[in-house]
C-alpha positions as CSV (number, residue, x, y, z in Angstrom):
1,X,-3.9,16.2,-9.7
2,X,-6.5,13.7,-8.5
3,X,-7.3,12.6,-5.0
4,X,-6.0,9.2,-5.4
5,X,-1.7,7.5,-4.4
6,X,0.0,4.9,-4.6
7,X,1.4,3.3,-1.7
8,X,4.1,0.5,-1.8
9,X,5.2,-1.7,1.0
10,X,7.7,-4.7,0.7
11,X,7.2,-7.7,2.6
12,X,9.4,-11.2,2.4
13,X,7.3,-13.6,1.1
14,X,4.0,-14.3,-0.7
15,X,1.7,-15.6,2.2
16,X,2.3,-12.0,4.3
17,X,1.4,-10.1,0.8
18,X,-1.7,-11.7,0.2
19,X,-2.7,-11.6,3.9
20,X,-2.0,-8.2,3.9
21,X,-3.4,-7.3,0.7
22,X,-7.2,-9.5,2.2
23,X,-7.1,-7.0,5.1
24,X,-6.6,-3.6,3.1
25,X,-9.2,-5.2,0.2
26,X,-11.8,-6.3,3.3
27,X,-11.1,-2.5,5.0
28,X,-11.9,-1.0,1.6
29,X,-8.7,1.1,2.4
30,X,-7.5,0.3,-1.2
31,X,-9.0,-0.7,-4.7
32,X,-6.4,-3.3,-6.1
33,X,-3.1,-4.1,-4.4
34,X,-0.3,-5.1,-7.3
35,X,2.2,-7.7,-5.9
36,X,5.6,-8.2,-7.5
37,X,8.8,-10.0,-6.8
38,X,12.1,-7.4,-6.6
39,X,15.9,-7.6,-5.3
40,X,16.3,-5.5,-2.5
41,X,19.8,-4.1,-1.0
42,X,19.4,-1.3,1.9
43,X,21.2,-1.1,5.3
44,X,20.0,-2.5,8.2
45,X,21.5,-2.3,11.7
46,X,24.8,-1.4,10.0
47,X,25.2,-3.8,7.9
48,X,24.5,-3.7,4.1
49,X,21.7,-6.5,3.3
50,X,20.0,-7.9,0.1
51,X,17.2,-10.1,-0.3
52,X,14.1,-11.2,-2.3
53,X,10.7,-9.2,-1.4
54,X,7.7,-8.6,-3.0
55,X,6.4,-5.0,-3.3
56,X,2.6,-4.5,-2.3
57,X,1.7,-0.9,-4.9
58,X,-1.4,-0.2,-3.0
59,X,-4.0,2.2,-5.1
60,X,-6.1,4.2,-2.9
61,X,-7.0,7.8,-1.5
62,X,-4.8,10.4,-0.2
63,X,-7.4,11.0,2.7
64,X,-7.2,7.0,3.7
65,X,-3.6,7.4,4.0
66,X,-3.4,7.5,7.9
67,X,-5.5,4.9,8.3
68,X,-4.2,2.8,6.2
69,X,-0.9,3.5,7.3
70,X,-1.8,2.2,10.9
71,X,-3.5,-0.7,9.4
72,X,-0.1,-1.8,7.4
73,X,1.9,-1.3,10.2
74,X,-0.5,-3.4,12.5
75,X,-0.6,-6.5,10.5
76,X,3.5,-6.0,8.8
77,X,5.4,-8.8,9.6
78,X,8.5,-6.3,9.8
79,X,10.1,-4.4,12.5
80,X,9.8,-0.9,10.8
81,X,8.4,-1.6,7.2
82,X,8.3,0.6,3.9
83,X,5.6,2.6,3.7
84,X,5.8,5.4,0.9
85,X,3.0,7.1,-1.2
86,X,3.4,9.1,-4.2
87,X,0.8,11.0,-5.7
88,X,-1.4,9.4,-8.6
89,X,-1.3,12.7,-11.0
90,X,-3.9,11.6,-13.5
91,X,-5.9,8.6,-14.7
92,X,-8.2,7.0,-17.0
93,X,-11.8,7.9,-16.0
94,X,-13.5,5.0,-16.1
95,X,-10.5,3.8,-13.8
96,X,-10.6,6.2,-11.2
97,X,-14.5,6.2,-10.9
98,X,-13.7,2.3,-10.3
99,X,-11.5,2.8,-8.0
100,X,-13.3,5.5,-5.8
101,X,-16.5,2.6,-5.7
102,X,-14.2,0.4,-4.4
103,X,-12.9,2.5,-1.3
104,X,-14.0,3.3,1.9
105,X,-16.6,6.6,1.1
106,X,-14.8,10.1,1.7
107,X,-15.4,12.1,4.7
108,X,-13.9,15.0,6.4
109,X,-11.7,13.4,9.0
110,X,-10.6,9.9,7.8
111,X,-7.9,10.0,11.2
């Protein structure tokens, strides 16, 4: 297993995903930030809701994780908003070296 997730947060519309995406990419707390229109249906205060969002798949580094998890949460426009990573289990080399020159350099205590 390498080092490296992917997190994905939804957000409601396009101006909040690319301002969000700017911050992570100017933080160096991710590589590339994918953004892409889905349906979504969850509850929500009891009720059952559906809308149009577009999902933010966030490559990065496990050890980034907290930080990057305040730094969503800080500039989300939503009350409690998705933030889930799964592990990135293998890659291409030459795309994981890419990515690693792209992120915020490793240390021991990222927190």
């Amino acid at each position: 297993m390498t080092p490296y997730i992917q997190v994905a947060t939804t957000v409601a519309d396009q101006t909040s995903a690319e301002q969000l995406a700017t911050v992570l990419l100017e933080k160096k707390l991710a590589a590339c930030i994918q953004i892409a229109p889905c349906t979504s249906m969850y509850r929500w205060q009891g009720k059952v809701e559906q809308g149009m969002e577009l999902v933010c798949t966030i490559k990065t580094r496990g050890d980034l994780f907290p930080l990057l998890c305040r730094t969503i949460q800080a500039h989300h426009p939503y009350e409690v908003p998705e933030i889930l990573a799964t592990p990135v289990l293998a890659g291409a080399e030459n795309y994981l070296e890419w990515m690693e020159n792209e992120l915020v350099p490793g240390s021991e205590d990222q927190d």
